[in-house]
NUVEX-200712 format. One record per residue (C-alpha): x, y, z; residue in one letter. Coordinates in steps of 0.05 Angstrom, whole numbers, plus 5000, padded with zeros to 4 digits. Example, Ala and Ser with C-alpha at 12.3 -4.5 7.8 and 13.67 -1.06 7.14 Angstrom:
2
524649105156A;527349795143S;
This chain:
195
500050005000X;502550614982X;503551315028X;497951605001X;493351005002X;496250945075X;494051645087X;487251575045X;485250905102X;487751325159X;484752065156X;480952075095X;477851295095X;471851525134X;471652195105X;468352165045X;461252175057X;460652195141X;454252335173X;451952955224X;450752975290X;448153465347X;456153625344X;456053735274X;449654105275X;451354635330X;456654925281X;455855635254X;460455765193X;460056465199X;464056255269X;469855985231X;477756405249X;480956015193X;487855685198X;491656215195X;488656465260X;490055845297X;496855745274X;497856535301X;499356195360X;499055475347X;506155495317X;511355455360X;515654845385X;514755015458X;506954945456X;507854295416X;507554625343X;500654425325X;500754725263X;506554375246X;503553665258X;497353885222X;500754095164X;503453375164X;497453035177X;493152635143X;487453175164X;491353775119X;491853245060X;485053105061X;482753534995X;489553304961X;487552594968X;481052624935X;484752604870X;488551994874X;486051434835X;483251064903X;479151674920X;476851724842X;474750924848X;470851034918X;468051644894X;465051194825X;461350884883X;457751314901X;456551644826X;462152164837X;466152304776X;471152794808X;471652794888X;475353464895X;468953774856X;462653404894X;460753664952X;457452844976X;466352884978X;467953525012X;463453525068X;468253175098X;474653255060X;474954065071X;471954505128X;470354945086X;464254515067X;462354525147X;459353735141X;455554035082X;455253945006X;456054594986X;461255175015X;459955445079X;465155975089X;470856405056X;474556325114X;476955705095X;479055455030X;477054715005X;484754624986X;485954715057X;482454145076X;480653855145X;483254435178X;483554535264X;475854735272X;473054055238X;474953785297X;475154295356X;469354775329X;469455475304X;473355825337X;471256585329X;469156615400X;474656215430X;481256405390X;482157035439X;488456805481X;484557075548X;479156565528X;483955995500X;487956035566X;481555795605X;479155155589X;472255235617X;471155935578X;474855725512X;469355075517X;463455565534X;465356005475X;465355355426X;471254975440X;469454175432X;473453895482X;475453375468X;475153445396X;474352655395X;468052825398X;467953035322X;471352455291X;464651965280X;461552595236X;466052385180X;469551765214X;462851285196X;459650755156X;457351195112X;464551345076X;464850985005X;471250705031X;469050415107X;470649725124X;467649435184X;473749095203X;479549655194X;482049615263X;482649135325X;481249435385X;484549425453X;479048825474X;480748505408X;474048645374X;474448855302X;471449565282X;470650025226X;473750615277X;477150675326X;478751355365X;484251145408X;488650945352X;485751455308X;488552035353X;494451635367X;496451825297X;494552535293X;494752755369X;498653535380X;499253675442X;501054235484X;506353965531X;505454555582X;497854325590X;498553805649X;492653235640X;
């Protein structure tokens, strides 16, 4: 299996065509900061460099792998001819598409993919540092904490490319998703935030 394959499984297997939720439904795009906001302060090595390890994420890939020839065949599944055009694709493959099939925001571009806010929330009312450096306040302001709570929007049977029996979990059962190993591979955090 190649990287990109590898990457499609990981971030993107799931992402294709997810379903909503009372987390997904909560979410005002005209709430969105963008990730050039986040990454303001988001960027340096000594708060963990999230941006960094988003930019190298599956997540940031996510519009860039709906053109491989695996997204094109999953895609055909569903009647897609061209997955970085179809919104059934980018609902989940770009934020910008806020779990919808048509753009929700200019604050976001779909080439940016499955930027911070997929999975944390708009962050408008929480990207102020005063807010950000409380917890409770950043979480009352739209913060989804923890943002593991997003994953299953896109992360479901409902993805072209979802197989039942992707991963073996902890207990040895066989599922289609599984968060703990999911964040495993994408987790950023801040190593001055004490759990």
């Amino acid at each position: 299996m190649n990287k990109v394959m590898g990457y499609l499984l990981v971030a993107g297997v799931v992402m294709g065509v997810g379903g909503m939720s009372a987390v997904g439904e909560e979410r005002d795009a005209s709430l969105y900061a963008g990730i050039k906001s986040c990454g303001m302060c988001h960027k340096k090595a000594e708060k963990g460099d999230q941006l960094g390890k988003w930019q190298a994420s599956p997540h940031a890939k996510a519009f860039e792998l709906l053109g491989s020839p695996e997204a094109k065949a999953a895609g055909a599944k569903v009647g897609v001819t061209d997955p970085q055009k179809s919104g059934k694709c980018l609902k989940c493959h770009s934020t910008a598409y806020n779990f919808t099939e048509a753009v929700a925001t200019d604050k976001i571009t779909p080439e940016e993919g499955v930027t911070c806010e997929s999975c944390h929330g708009p962050g408008k009312n929480y990207k102020n540092k005063v807010v950000m450096e409380d917890q409770a306040k950043a979480i009352a302001a739209g913060l989804i904490c923890p943002a593991t709570k997003s994953c299953v929007l896109c992360h479901n049977e409902k993805s072209p490319t979802w197989k039942a029996d992707k991963y073996t979990t902890k207990a040895g059962a066989k599922a289609g998703f599984d968060v703990d190993q999911a964040v495993e591979k994408i987790k950023h955090p801040d190593p001055a935030v004490k759990k």
